[in-house]
C-alpha positions as a Markdown table, in Angstrom:
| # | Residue | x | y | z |
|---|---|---|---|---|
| 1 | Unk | 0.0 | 0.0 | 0.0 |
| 2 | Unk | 1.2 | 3.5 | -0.6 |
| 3 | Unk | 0.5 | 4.9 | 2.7 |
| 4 | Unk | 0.0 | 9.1 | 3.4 |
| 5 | Unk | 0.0 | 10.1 | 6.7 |
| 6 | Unk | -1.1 | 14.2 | 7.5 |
| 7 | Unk | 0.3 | 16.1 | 10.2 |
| 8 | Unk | 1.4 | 19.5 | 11.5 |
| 9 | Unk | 5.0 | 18.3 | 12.5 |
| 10 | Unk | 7.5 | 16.1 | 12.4 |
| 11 | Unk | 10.7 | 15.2 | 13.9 |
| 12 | Unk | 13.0 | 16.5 | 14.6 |
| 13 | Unk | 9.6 | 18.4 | 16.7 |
| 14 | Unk | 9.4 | 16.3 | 19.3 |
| 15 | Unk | 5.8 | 15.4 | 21.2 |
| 16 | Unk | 3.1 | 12.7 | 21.8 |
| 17 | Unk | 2.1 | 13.4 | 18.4 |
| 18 | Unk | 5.2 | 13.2 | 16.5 |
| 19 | Unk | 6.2 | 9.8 | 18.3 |
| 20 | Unk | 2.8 | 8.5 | 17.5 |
| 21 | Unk | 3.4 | 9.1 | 13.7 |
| 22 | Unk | 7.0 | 8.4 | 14.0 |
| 23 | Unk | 6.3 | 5.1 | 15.3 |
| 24 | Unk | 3.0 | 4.1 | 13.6 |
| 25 | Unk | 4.8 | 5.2 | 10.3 |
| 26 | Unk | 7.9 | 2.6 | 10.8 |
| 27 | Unk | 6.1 | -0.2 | 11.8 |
| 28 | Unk | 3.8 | 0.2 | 8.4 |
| 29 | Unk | 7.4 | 0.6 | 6.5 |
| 30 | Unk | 8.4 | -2.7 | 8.3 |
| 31 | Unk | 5.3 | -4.5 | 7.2 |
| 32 | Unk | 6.6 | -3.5 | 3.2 |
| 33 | Unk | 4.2 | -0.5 | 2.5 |
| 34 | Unk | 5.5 | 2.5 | 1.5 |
| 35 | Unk | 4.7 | 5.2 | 4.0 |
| 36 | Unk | 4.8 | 8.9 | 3.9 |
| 37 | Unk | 4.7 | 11.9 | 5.8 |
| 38 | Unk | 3.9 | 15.0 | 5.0 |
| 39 | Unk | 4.1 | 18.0 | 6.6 |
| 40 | Unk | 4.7 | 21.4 | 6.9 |
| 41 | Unk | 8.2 | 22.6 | 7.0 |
| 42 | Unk | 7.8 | 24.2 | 10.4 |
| 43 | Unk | 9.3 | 24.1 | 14.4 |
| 44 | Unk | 8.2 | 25.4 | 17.2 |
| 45 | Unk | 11.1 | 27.7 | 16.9 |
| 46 | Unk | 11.5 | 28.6 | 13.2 |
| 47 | Unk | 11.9 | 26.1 | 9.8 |
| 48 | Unk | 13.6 | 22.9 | 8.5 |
| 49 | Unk | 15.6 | 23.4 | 5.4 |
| 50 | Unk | 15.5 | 20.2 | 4.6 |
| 51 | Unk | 12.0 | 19.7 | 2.9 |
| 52 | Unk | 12.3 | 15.8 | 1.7 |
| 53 | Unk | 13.9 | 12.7 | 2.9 |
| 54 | Unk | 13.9 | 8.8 | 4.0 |
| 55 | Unk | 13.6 | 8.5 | 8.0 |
| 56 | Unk | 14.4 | 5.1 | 8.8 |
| 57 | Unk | 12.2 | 3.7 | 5.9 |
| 58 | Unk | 9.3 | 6.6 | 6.0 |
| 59 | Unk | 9.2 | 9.4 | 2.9 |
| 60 | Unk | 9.0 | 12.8 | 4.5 |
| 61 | Unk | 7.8 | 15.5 | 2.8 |
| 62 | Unk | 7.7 | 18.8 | 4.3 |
| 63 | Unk | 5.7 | 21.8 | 2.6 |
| 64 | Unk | 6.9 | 26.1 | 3.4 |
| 65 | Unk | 4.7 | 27.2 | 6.2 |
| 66 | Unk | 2.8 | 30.7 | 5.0 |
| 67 | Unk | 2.2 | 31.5 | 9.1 |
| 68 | Unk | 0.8 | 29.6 | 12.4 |
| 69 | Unk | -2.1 | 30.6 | 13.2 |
| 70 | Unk | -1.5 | 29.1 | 16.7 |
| 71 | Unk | 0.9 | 27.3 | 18.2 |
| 72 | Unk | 0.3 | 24.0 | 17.2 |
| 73 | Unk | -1.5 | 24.6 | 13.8 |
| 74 | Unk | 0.8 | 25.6 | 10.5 |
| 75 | Unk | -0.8 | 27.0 | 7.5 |
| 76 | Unk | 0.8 | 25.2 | 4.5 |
| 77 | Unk | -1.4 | 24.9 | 1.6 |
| 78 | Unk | 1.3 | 23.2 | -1.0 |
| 79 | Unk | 0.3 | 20.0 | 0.9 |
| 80 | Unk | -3.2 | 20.1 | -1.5 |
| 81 | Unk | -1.2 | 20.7 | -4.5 |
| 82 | Unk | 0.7 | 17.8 | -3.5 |
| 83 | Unk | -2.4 | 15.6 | -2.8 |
| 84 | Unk | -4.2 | 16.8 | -6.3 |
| 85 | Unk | -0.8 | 15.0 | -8.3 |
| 86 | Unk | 0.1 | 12.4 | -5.8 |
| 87 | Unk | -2.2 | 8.9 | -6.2 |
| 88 | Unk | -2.2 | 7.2 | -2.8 |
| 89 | Unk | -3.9 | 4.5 | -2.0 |
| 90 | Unk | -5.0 | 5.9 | 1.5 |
| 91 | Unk | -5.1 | 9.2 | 3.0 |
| 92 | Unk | -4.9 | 8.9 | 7.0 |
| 93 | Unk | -5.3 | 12.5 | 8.4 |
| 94 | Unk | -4.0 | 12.9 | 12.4 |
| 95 | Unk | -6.2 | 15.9 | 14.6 |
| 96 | Unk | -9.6 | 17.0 | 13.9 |
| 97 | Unk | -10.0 | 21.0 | 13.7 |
| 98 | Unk | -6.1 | 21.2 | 11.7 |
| 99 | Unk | -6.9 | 23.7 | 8.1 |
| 100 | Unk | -5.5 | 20.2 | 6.8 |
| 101 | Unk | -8.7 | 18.4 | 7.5 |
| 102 | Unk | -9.7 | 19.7 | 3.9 |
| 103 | Unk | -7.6 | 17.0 | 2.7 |
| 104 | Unk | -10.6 | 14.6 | 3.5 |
| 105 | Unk | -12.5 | 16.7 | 0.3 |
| 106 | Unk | -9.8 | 15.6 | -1.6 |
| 107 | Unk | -9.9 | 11.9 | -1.1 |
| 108 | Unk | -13.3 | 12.5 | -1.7 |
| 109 | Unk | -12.7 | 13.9 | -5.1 |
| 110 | Unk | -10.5 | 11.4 | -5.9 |
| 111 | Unk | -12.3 | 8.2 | -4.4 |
| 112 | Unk | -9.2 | 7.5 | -1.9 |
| 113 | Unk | -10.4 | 6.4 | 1.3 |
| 114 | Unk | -9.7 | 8.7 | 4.0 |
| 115 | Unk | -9.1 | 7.9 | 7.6 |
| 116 | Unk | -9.2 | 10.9 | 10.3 |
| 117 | Unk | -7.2 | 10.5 | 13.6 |
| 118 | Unk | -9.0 | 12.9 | 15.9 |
| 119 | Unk | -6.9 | 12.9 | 19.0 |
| 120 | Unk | -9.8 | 14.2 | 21.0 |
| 121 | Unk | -8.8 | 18.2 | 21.1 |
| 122 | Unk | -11.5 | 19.2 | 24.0 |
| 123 | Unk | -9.1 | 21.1 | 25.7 |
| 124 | Unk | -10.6 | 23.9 | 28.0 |
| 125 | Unk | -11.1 | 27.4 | 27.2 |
| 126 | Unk | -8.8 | 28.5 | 29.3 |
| 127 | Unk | -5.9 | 27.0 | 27.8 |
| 128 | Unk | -6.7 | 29.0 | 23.9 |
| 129 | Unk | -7.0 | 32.2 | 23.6 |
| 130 | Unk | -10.5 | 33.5 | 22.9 |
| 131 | Unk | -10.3 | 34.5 | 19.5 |
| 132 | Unk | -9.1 | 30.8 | 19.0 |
| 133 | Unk | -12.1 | 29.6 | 20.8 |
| 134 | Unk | -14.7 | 31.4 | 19.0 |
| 135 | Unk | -12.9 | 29.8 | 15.4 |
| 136 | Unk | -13.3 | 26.7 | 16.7 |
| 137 | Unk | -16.9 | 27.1 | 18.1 |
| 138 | Unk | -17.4 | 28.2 | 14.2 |
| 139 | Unk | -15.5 | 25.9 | 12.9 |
| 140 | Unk | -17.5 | 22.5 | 15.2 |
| 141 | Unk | -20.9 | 24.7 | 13.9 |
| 142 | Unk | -20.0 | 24.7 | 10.1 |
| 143 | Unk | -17.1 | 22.4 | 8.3 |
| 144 | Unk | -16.3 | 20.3 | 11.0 |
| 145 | Unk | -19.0 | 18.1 | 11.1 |
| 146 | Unk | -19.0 | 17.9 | 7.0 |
| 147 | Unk | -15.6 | 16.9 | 7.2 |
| 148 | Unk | -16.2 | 14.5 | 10.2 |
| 149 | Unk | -19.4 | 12.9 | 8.0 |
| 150 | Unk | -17.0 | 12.9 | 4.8 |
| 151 | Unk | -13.9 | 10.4 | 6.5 |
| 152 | Unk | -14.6 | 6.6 | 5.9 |
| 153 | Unk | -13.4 | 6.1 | 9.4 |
| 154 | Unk | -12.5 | 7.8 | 12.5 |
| 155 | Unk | -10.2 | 6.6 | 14.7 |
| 156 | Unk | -10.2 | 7.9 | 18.7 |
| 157 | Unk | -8.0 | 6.3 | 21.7 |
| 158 | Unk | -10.5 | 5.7 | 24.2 |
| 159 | Unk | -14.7 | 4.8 | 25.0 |
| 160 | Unk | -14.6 | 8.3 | 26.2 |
| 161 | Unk | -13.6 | 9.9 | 23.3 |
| 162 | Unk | -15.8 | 7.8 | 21.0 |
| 163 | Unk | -18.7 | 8.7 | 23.5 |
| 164 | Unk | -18.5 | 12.2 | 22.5 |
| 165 | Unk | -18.2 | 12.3 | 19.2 |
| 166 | Unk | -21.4 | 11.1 | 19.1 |
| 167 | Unk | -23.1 | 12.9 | 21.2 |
| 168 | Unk | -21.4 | 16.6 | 19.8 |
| 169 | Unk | -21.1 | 15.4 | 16.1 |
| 170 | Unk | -23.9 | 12.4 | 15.9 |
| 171 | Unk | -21.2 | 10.2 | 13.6 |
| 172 | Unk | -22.6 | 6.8 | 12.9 |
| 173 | Unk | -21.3 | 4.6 | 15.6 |
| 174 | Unk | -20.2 | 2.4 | 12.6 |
| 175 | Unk | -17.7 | 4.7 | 11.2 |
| 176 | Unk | -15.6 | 5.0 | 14.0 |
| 177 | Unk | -13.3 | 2.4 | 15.7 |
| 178 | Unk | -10.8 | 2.5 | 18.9 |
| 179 | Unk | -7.3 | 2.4 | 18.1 |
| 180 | Unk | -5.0 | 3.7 | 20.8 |
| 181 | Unk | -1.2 | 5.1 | 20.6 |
| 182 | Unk | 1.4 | 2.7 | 21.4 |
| 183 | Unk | 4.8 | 1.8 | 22.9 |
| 184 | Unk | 8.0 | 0.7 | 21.4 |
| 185 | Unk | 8.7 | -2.8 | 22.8 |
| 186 | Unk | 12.0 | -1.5 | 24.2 |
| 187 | Unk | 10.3 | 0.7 | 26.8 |
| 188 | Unk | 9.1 | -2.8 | 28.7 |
| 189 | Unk | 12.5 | -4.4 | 29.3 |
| 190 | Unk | 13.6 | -3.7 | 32.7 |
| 191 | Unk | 15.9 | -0.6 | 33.6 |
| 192 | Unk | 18.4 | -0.1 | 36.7 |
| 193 | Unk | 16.3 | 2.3 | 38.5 |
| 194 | Unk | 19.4 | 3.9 | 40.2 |
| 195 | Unk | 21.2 | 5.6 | 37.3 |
| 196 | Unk | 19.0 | 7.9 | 36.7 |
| 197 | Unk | 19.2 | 8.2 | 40.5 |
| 198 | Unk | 23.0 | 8.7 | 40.5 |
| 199 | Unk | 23.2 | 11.0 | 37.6 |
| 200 | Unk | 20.6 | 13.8 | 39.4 |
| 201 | Unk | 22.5 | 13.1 | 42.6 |
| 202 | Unk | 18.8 | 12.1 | 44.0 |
| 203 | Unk | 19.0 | 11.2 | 47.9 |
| 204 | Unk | 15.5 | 11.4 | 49.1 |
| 205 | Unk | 13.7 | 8.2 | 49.5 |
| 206 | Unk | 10.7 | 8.5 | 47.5 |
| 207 | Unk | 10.6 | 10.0 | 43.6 |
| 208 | Unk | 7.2 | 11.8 | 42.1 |
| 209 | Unk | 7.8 | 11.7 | 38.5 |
| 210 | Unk | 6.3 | 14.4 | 35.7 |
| 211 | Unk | 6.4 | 14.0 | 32.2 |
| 212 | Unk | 6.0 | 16.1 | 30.3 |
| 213 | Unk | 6.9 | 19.9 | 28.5 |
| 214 | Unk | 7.2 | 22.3 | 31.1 |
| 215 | Unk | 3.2 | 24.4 | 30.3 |
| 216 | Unk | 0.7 | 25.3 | 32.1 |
| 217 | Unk | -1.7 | 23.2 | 30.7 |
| 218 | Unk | 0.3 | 20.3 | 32.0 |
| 219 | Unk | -1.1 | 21.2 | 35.5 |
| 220 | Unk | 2.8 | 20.9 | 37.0 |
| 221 | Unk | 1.7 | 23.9 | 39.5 |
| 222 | Unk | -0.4 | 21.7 | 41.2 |
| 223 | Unk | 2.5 | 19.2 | 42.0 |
| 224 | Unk | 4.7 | 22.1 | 43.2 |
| 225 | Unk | 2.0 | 23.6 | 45.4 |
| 226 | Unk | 1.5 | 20.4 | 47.7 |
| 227 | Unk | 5.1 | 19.7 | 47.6 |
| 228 | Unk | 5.7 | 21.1 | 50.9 |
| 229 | Unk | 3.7 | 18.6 | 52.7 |
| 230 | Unk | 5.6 | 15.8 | 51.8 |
| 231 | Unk | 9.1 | 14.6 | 53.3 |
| 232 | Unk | 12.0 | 12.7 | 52.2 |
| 233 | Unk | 10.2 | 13.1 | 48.3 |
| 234 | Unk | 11.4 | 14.2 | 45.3 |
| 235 | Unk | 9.5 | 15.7 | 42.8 |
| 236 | Unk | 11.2 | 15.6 | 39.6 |
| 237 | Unk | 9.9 | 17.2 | 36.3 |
| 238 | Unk | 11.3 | 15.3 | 33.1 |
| 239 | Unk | 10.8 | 17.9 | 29.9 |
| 240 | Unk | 11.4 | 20.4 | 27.4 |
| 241 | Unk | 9.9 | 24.3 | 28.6 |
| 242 | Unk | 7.2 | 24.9 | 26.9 |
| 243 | Unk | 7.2 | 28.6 | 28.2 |
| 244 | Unk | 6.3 | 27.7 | 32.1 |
| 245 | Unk | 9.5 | 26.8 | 33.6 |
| 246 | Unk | 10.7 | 30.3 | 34.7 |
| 247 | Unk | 6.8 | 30.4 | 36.3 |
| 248 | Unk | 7.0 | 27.4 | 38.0 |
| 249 | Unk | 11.0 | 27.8 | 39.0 |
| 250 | Unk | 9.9 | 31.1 | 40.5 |
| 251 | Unk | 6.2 | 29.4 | 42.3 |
| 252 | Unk | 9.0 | 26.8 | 43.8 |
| 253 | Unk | 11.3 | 29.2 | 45.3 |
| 254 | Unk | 7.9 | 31.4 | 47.1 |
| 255 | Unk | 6.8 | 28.2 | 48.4 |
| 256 | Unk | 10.5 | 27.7 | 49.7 |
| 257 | Unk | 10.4 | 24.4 | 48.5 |
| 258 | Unk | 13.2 | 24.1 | 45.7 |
| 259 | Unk | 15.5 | 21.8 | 47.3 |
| 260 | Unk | 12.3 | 19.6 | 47.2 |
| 261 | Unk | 12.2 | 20.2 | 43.3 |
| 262 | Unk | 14.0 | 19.4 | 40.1 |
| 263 | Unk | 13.5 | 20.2 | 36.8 |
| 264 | Unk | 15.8 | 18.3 | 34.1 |
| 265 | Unk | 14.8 | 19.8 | 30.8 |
| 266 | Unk | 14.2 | 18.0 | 27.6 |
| 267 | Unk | 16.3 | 14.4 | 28.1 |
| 268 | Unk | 17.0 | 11.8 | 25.2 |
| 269 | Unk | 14.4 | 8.6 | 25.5 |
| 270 | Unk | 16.6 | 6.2 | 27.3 |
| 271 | Unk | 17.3 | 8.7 | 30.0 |
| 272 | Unk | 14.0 | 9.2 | 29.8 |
| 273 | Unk | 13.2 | 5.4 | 30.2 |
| 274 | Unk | 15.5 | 5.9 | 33.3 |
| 275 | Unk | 13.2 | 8.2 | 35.1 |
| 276 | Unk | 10.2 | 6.0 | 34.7 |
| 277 | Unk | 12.3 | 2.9 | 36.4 |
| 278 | Unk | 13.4 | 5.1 | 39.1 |
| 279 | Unk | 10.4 | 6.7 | 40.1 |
| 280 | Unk | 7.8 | 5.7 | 43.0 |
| 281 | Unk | 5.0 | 6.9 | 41.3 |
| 282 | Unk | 4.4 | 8.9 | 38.4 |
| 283 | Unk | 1.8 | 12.1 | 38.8 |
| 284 | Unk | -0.1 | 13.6 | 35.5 |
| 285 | Unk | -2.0 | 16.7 | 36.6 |
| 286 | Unk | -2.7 | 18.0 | 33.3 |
| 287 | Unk | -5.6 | 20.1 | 32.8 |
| 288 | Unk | -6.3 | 18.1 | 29.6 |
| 289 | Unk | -4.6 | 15.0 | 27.7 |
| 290 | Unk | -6.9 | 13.3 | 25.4 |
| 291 | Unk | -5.4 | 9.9 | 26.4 |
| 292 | Unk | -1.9 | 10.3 | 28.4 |
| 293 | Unk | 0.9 | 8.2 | 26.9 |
| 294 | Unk | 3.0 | 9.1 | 29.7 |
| 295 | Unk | 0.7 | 7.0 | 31.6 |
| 296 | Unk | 1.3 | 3.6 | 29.3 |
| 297 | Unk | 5.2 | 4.7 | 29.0 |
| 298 | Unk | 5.3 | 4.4 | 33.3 |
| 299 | Unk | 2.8 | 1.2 | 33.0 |
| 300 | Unk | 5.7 | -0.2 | 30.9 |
| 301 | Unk | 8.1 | -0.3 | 34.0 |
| 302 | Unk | 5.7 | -1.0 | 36.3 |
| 303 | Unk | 4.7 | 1.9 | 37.9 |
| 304 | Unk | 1.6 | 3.3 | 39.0 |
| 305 | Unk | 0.3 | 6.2 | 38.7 |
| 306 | Unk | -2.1 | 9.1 | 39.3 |
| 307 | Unk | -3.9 | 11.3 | 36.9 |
| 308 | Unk | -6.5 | 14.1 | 36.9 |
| 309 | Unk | -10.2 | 13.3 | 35.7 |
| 310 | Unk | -9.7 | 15.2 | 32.5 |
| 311 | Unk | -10.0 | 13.6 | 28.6 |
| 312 | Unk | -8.9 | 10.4 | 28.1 |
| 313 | Unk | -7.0 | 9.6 | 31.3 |
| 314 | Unk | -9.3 | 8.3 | 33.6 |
| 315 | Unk | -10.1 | 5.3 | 31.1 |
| 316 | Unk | -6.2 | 5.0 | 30.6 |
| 317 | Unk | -5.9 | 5.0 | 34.1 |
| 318 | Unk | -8.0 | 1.8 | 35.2 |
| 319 | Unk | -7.0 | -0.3 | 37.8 |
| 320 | Unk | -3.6 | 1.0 | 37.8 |
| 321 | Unk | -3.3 | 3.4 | 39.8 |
| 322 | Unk | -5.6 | 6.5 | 41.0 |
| 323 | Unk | -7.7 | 9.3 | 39.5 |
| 324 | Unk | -8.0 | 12.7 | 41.5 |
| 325 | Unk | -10.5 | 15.5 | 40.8 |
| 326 | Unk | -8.2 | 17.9 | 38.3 |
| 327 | Unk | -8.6 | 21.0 | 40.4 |
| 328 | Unk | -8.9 | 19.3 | 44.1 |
| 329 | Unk | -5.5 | 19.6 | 45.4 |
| 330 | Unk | -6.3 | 17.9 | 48.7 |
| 331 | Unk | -7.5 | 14.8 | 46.6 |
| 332 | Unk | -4.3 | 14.7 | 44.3 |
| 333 | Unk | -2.3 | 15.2 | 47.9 |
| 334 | Unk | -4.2 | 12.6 | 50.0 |
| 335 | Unk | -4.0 | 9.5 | 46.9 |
| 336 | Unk | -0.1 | 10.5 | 46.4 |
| 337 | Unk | 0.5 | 9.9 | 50.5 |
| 338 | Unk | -1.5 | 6.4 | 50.0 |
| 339 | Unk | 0.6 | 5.6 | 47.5 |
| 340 | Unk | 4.0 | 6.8 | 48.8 |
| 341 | Unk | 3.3 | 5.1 | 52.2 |
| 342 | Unk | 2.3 | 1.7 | 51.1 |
| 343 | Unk | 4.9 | 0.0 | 49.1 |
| 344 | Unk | 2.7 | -3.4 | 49.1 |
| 345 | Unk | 0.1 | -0.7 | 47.4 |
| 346 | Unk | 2.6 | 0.2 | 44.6 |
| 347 | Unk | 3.9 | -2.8 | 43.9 |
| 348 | Unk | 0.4 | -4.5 | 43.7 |
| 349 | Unk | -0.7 | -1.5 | 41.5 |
| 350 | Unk | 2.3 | -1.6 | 39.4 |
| 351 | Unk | 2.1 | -5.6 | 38.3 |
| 352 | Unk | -1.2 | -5.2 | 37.2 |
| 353 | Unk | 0.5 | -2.0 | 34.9 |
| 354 | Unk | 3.3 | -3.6 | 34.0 |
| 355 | Unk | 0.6 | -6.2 | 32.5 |
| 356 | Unk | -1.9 | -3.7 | 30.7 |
| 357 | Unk | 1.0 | -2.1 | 28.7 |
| 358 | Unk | 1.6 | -5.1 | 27.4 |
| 359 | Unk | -1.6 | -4.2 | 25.8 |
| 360 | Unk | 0.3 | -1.4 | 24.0 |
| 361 | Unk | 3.2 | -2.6 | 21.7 |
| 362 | Unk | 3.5 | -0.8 | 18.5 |
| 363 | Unk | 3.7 | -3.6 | 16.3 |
| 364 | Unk | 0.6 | -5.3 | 17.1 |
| 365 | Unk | -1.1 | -1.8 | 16.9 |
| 366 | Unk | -0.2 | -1.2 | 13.6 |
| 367 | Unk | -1.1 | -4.6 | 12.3 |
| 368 | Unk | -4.6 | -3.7 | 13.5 |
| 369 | Unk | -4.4 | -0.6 | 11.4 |
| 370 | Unk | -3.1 | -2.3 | 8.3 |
| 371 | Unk | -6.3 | -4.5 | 8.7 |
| 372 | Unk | -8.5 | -1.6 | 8.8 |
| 373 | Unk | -6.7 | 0.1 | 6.5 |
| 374 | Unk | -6.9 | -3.1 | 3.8 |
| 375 | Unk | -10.9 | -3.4 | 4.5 |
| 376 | Unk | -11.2 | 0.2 | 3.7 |
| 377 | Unk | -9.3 | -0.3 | 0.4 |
| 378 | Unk | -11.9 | -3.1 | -0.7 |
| 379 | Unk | -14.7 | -0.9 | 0.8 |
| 380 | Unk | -13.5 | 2.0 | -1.8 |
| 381 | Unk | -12.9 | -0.6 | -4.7 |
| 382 | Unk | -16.5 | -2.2 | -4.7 |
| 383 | Unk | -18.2 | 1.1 | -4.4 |
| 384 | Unk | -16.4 | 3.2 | -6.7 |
| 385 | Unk | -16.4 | 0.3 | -9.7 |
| 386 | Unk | -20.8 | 0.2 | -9.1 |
């Protein structure tokens, strides 16, 4: 199959969403199809000069950004150009209210099935700005559900997710089908928990772990505010800034509680790895995440963890650890003692993640994609040849 996968950005951008393609994208390459990436040429920091190449076995192809018109969202048209020439034999489109949605009219035009990746964006209003908000209120109220109606499939990560858009949108329950992200193999084998211990020069008995880029949105306030109540606990924030971390340095040091803190920045994925197998417990606050992977990467060493009752997490979450009320510091306080004072608790909690990410793996995720993606194909086939 000649495979073309739609997103904002690529690696060398680095996010949930750019492993998720990265990932998804290799494991289709390993299986013999040819799969592409395209994309717009932009960073969060400025543009790639190199516009086309082979990434271990994908075809990227990145098109000149005319402006962002936030901070996720590029504008770059040359990508419908591109589709208009190209002959694929599927389109599969990642986050619902991108400009590129469009891209489903296309397949449409030119009887390629189409499969949109929605990534559940409900994040609050708070986190946008309002003009932002009102485009997408617009956008949900006119295009959006056209586009939503037009896609053979839809794919979403959780029940949750697939719960709402059929309440908002009313989608036939048909066309849409649960596939979540998944984890490299590699991130189950088991790591020495004390290097990553030895490197940070960690002493305290008990590790918090974050994950994450250092925002707002991420909900790492929260973490720092109840810091102070706990002893012999480190609380250790694993990420690139994403414009917060002078905030949040500064909220430590008023709470007088930055020997209790530690922020790393961005680390490579094996350090990363590291963190996870050293930690007691990871904590993911975030105001939003419409599934978590953060949460499967710590179920992966056996870890639990505790998450707000935002998006997709709860239902990530299951038995595996606890859910707190997102704005109820007291909550997220009280379940993060439970857990740091009963090792029996952890280690309980922990086997039963250490099983569920097995759940996970990329490769047998991507197999069940190929199968949709294959059925799709003969869908398309028998209906375009009546």
């Amino acid at each position: 199959m000649r495979i073309a996968k739609i997103c904002a950005h690529f690696w060398p951008v680095k996010g949930g969403m750019e492993n998720h393609m990265y990932y998804e994208s290799k494991e289709l390459a390993k299986r013999g199809h040819e799969s592409s990436i395209l994309v717009s040429d932009s960073t969060h920091e400025g543009r790639l000069k190199t516009k086309n190449e082979i990434f271990d076995g994908i075809k990227v192809k990145r098109f000149p950004t005319w402006f962002k018109y936030s901070y996720f969202s590029p504008f770059f048209p040359g990508l419908f150009v591109h589709l208009l020439k190209e002959k694929y034999d599927i389109l599969h489109i990642h986050s619902y209210r991108q400009f590129y949605n469009l891209a489903i009219l296309i397949a449409r035009l030119r009887r390629i099935p189409v499969v949109l990746s929605t990534h559940w964006p409900e994040y609050p209003d708070s986190v946008r700005n309002k003009n932002l908000n009102r485009a997408i209120r617009f956008f949900d109220n006119t295009l959006g559900p056209i586009l939503l109606k037009s896609a053979d499939r839809l794919i979403v990560q959780t029940t949750a997710e697939q719960q709402w858009f059929k309440e908002k949108f009313k989608i036939n329950p048909k066309k849409i089908i649960i596939i979540p992200p998944g984890l490299p193999r590699f991130y189950t084998e088991p790591r020495d928990g004390n290097i990553f211990r030895e490197k940070y020069k960690i002493k305290e008995k008990n590790i918090v772990l974050c994950l994450g880029r250092v925002h707002r949105s991420k909900g790492f306030d929260k973490v720092i505010r109840i810091a102070k109540n706990f002893s012999n606990t480190k609380f250790v924030f694993v990420g690139p800034d994403g414009g917060s971390m002078a905030e949040f340095k500064n909220l430590a040091k008023e709470l007088h509680t930055e020997d209790k803190i530690l922020f790393t920045g961005e680390v490579s994925e094996q350090e990363k790895i590291d963190a996870l197998a050293s930690c007691d417990v990871l904590a993911m606050p975030s105001d939003y995440e419409a599934f978590g992977i953060s949460l499967i990467e710590t179920f992966a060493q056996g870890k639990p963890v505790i998450a707000s009752n935002s998006g997709g997490m709860p239902h990530v979450v299951g038995g595996c650890g606890f859910v707190f009320e997102k704005n109820n510091l007291a909550e997220l306080e009280q379940k993060l003692k439970l857990l740091l004072s009963d090792k029996k608790l952890r280690e309980k909690l922990g086997k039963l993640a250490g099983a569920r990410a097995k759940e996970y793996i990329w490769d047998e995720i991507a197999c069940r994609l190929e199968k949709e993606y294959e059925k799709l194909i003969l869908e398309k086939k028998k209906l375009n040849s009546h």
